[in-house]
Each structure stands twice: as structure tokens, then as C-alpha cells.
C-alpha positions in Angstrom: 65.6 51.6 26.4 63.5 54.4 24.7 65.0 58.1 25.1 63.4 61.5 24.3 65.5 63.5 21.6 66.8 67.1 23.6 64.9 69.6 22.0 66.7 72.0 19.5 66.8 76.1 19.4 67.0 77.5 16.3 69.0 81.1 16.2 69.6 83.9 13.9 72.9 85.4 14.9 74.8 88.5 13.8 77.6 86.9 11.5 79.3 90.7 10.0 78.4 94.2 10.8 76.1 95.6 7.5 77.8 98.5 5.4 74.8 100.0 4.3 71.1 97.5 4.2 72.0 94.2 6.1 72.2 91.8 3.6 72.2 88.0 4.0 76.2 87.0 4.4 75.5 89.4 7.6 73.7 86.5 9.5 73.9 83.1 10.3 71.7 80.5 11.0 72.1 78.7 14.4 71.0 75.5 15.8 71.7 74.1 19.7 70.4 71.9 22.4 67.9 73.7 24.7 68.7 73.0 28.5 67.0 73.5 31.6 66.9 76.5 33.2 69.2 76.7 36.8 67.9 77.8 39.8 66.3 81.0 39.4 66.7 81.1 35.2 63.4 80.7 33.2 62.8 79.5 29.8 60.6 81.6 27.6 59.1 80.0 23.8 59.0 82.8 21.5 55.9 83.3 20.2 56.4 86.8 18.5 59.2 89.4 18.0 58.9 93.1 17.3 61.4 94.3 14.4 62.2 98.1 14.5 64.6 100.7 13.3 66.5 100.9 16.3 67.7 97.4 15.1 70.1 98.7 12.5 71.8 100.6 14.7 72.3 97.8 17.3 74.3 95.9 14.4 76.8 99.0 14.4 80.5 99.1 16.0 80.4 102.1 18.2 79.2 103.6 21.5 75.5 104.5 21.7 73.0 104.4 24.2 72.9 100.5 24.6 76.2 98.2 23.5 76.4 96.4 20.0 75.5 93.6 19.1 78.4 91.4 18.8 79.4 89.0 16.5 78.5 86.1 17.3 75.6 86.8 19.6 72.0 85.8 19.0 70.4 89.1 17.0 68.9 91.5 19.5 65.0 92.0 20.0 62.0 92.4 21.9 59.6 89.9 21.5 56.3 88.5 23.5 56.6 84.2 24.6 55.5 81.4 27.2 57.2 80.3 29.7 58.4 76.8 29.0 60.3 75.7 31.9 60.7 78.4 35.5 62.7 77.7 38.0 61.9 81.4 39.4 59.2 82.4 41.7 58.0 85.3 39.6 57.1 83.2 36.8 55.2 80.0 36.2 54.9 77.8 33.1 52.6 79.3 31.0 52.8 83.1 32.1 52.5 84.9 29.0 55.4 87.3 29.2 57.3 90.3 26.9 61.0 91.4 27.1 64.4 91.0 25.3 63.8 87.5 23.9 66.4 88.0 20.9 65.7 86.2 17.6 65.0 82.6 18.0 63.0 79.9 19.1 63.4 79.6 23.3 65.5 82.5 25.4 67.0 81.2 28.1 67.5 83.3 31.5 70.0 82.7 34.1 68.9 84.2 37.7 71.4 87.4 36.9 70.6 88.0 33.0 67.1 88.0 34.1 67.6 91.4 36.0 68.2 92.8 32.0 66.3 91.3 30.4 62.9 93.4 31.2 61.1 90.5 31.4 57.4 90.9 32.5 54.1 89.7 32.8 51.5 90.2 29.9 47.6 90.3 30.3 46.4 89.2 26.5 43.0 90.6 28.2 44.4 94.1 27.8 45.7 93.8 23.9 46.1 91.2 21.3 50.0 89.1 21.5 51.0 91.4 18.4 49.4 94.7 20.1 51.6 93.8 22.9 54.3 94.8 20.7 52.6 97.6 19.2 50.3 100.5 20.8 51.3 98.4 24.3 54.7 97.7 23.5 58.3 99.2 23.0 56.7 101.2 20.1 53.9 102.2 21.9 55.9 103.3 24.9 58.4 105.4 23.2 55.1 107.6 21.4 53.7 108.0 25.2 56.7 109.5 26.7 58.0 111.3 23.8 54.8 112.9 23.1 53.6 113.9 26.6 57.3 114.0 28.3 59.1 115.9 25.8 56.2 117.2 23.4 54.1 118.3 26.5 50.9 119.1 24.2 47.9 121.6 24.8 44.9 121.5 23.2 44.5 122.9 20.1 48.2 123.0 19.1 49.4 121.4 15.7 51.5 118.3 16.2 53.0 116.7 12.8 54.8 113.3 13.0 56.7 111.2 10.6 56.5 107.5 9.5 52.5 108.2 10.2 51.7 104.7 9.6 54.3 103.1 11.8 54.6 101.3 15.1 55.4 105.0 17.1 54.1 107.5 14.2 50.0 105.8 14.6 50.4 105.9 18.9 51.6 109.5 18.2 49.1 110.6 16.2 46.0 109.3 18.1 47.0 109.8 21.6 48.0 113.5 20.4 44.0 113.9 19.1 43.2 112.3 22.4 44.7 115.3 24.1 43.4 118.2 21.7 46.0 118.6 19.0 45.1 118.9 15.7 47.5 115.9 14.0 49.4 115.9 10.4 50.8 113.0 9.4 53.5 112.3 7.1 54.0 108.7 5.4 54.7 106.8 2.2 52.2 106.4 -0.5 48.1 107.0 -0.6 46.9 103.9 1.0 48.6 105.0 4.4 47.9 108.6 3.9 44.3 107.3 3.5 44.5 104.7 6.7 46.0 107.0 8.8 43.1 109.7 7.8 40.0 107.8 7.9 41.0 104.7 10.3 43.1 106.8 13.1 41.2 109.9 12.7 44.2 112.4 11.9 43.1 115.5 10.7 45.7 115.4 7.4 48.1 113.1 6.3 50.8 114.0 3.6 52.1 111.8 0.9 56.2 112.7 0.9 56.2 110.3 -2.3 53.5 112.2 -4.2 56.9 114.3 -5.3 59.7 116.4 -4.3 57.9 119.5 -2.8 55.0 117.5 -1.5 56.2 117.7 2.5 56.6 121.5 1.8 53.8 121.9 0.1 51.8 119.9 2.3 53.1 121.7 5.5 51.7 124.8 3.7 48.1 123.7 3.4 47.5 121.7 7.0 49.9 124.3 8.8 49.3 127.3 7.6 49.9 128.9 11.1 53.2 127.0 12.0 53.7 123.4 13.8 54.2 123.4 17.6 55.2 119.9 18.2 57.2 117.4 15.4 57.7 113.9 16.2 60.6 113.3 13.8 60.9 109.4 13.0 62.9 109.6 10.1 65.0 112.6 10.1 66.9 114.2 7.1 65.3 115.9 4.7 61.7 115.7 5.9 63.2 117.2 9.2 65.2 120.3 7.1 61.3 121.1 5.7 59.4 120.7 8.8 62.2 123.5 10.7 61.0 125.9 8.3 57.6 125.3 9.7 58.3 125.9 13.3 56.8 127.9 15.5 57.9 130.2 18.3 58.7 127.6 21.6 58.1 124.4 19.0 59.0 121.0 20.8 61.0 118.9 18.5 61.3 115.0 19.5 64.0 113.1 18.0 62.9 109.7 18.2 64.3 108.3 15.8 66.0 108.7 11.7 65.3 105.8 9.7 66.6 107.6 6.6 70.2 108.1 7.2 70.2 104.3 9.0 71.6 102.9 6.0 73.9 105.6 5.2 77.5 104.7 4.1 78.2 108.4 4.2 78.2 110.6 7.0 74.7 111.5 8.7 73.3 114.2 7.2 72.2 116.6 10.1 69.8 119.6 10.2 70.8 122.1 7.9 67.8 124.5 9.1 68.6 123.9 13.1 69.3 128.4 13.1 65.0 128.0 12.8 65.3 126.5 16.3 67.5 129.8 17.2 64.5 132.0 15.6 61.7 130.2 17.0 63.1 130.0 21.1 62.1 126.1 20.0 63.9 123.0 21.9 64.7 120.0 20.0 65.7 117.5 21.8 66.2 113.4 22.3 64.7 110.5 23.8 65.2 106.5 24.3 62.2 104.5 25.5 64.4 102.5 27.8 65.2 105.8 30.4 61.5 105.3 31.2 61.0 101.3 31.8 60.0 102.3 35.6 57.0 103.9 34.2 56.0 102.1 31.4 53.2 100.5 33.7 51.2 103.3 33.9 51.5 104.1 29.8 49.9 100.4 29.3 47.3 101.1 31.8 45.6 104.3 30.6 46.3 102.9 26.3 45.0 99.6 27.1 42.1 101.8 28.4 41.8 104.1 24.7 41.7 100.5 23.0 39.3 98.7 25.0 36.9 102.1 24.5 38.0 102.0 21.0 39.7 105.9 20.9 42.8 103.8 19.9 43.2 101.4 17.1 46.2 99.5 16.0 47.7 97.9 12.6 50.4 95.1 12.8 52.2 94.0 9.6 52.7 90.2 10.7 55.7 87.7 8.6 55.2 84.0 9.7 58.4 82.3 10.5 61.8 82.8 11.7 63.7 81.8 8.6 62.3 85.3 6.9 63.8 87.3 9.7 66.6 88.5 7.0 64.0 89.3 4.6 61.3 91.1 6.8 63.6 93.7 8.6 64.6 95.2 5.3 60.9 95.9 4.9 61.1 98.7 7.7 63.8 100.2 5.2 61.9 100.3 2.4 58.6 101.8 3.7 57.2 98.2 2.3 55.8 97.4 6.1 52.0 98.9 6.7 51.9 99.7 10.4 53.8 97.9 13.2 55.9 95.0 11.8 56.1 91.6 13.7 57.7 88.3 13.1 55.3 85.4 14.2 57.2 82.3 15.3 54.6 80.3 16.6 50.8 80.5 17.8 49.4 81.8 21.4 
């Protein structure tokens, strides 16, 4: 009697919280039978899995806007797969779908985690698998509400954003031109000052490694009349210089500060928040998941910029799920050119 060998699911789990950049003692390697889903569950293959900032903070002890990661547990993320095996209504084998599929091979969903999970339907007609984690994604989303929720842009006001080149920083910048701003963008090194400039059609882009007055002296030349909107990404000192550039009712998003993520001293905060006193200007905070109810309608009009071609999209893409360790700490060295994705297997 001949049987078939239960296939396996290979894991990355969180093994220690990281003092400072996750190194590799902080995961382990997992291996375990795949099952069936129950009634109701679905099984998803990972095909792809979107690695962001936000991730480092996940790994920390501590109350936040979502709970840690615990020890133990299969590595958070959002990812894009095929449904495998459905015992669910709402999805057939083969739906191409997005949602917290956590790093490894197959995510399994019982009929209750599924009302987490954000698990949805993708349409590969609308965007590429990797854009679906990009301009149409998580990264994606959070530049659409941040910028038009928070940011609330007019035409012909400044907007300047941080990490230029990155997953948020390229949505920010090009759906901020859509709607009339002129766009500054700050980023690491002349080849995505350069990208940024002539692929996404920012009007400047300024190199903060070019030395240490080039963000202040940058603001000087492409803002000589103040910034109205910042998209801060990266927070610290970049944010200190940018507050001296303010001007009177600037709208300060605080997305995100991939700078002090790696701290193992405190935070360094604002030391020029009294500009926000000065200038009647609001700085405030946002997390992509408070607007999940309306991320339909962000895909629907940005799938529409990138079928016209008013939108364009870079993904940084590392084959394999072994290299996971390896590829997040590209996002903390500025080593990743535009949205960075971990490929698992093929469409």
C-alpha cells in the first residue's frame, strides 16, 4: 500500500525579542505538517510577503497599537497567496488573495481567525502580485489616507516626505503631484534622489547623505517659502530640520520613524515641536489599519493612476524564505530601492 507523504510548512518564528537590529539567534526556523482546513478555515500558499518598518516594532514587549509578537509565534506579515484548500464560501481554490499571512510557506485559517486576518480577494488585472503589496497594498494605503486624510492637500502647496524612495514615501509623492502639490523628496544616496526625480516626477529630491547640512540646506533651495505638508517616515533628526521649515497651519503626518527603531536608548523626540506652537501647525498620527473599511476605494481610484500610467511603482524583490533574517535588515540600512518584498514562490 502506497501513501502520499503530508506535506510540510516551513516557518520563521520569533525566538527572542531584538535589543537593537534583529539579529539571527532572534529567530528560529520551523518545520510542521500542513492539515486541512475545518469547516469554514481556508488554506492560503504564500506566494509573496511585504517586509516593512512597522515590523520591528511588532517584535517589541509593550503596548502599542496592535499586540506583540510573541515568542514563539510565527513572525507577523502581510503577504499576497493562493488558496490551497477552502472550506469557506467566500473563497475558492485558486482565488488569489492578500492579508496577514505571517512568514511561511501555507497560513492556515480557522472560521474565527479568519475575521482578523483581513483576508481578501485580489484582481492581478488591477496591479502586478508584488504591486499588490506596494502602491495597492498596506504601503500604498497608509500614503492614501495619511496624505489626503490627515495632509488634506490644495493645489499648489509644498508637501516634503521622507524615505522618498520607499513603499509609502513614492505613493506620497506621486499622488501628492496628482493633486497639485509641488513634492520634495528626501532619501538616501543619488541614484534614488535621481529615480525619484525623473521616474516619479517629483519636483526635487534631496540627498540627506550628501552631508550633515544637506536636509537644511536642501529645504532652503526647494522651500524657500516654507513646507505646508511633511510626511515624516523616519523621524529624528530629519524631523527636528523640517519644523524649522514649517509654515503657518503646516500638516505634519507621523507615519512612521525608522531611525530611532533600532534604538537601545530612549526615542529621541522633536526638539523643535515649539515651531508647531509658532506656526498654528498640527502634527499628528496615523495607523493604516483604522482605515481597512475604506481601503476599497484607495485601490480603486490608484489602480486607476497605474493603469493610465500617472502612477509608477518600484519593488525590491529577495527570492526565498530562508533570507527573511537577512532581507528585513535591508529596510534598516537604507540598502532596499523602493518597496521591499520577499518572493516565496511563483504566481
Amino acid at each position: 500500500m502506497s501513501s502520499v507523504a503530508q506535506p510540510i510548512n516551513h516557518q520563521i518564528r520569533l525566538a527572542a525579542r531584538p535589543v537593537g537590529l534583529p539579529k539571527a539567534t532572534d529567530w528560529v526556523h520551523t518545520r510542521e505538517p500542513l492539515a486541512e482546513p475545518d469547516e469554514g478555515g481556508v488554506q492560503v500558499q504564500t506566494l509573496a510577503l511585504s517586509l516593512d518598518p512597522a515590523m520591528r516594532g511588532w517584535m517589541n514587549e509593550g503596548k502599542s497599537y496592535i499586540a506583540p509578537v510573541g515568542l514563539g509565534e510565527v513572525m507577523r506579515a502581510g503577504g499576497v497567496g493562493r488558496v490551497s484548500a477552502s472550506r469557506n464560501d467566500r473563497f475558492q481554490v485558486g482565488d488569489m488573495v492578500s492579508g496577514g499571512l505571517g512568514v511561511q510557506e501555507y497560513a492556515s485559517f480557522s472560521a474565527d481567525t479568519l475575521k482578523t486576518s483581513g483576508l481578501a480577494k485580489i484582481d492581478l488585472r488591477l496591479g502586478s502580485l508584488t504591486q499588490w503589496l506596494n502602491v495597492l497594498g498596506m504601503p500604498g494605503m497608509t500614503g492614501y489616507f495619511g496624505l489626503l486624510d490627515i495632509g488634506q492637500p490644495q493645489p499648489g502647496e509644498t508637501l516634503v516626505v521622507s524615505g522618498a524612495a520607499g513603499a509609502v514615501g513614492q505613493t506620497v509623492g506621486q499622488l501628492a503631484k496628482i493633486k497639485g502639490c509641488k513634492v520634495v523628496g528626501i532619501a538616501g544616496g543619488a541614484a534614488k534622489c535621481d529615480w525619484v526625480v525623473k521616474e516619479l516626477g517629483f519636483d526635487a529630491c534631496i540627498d540627506y547623505k550628501a552631508g550633515p547640512d544637506a536636509v537644511r540646506e536642501g529645504l532652503k533651495a526647494h522651500c524657500p517659502d516654507g513646507v505646508d505638508i511633511y510626511f515624516d517616515n523616519v523621524g529624528g533628526e530629519i524631523l527636528d530640520t523640517v519644523l524649522t521649515r514649517i509654515k503657518r497651519k503646516a500638516r505634519i503626518i507621523v507615519c512612521g520613524a525608522i531611525s530611532q527603531y533600532n534604538n537601545t536608548t530612549a526615542v529621541q523626540g522633536p526638539k523643535n515641536y515649539l515651531s508647531l506652537l509658532v506656526n498654528r501647525a498640527r502634527m499628528e498620527g496615523m495607523v493604516v489599519f483604522d482605515y481597512a473599511g475604506r481601503y476599497p476605494q484607495a485601490i480603486a481610484e490608484m489602480a486607476g493612476y497605474l493603469k493610465e500610467g500617472r502612477m509608477h511603482s518600484r519593488e525590491d524583490v529577495v527570492q526565498g524564505l530562508d533570507q527573511f533574517p537577512a532581507a528585513l535588515l535591508k529596510l534598516f540600512n537604507g540598502e532596499n530601492f523602493g518597496k521591499l518584498v520577499l518572493q516565496l514562490a511563483k504566481a
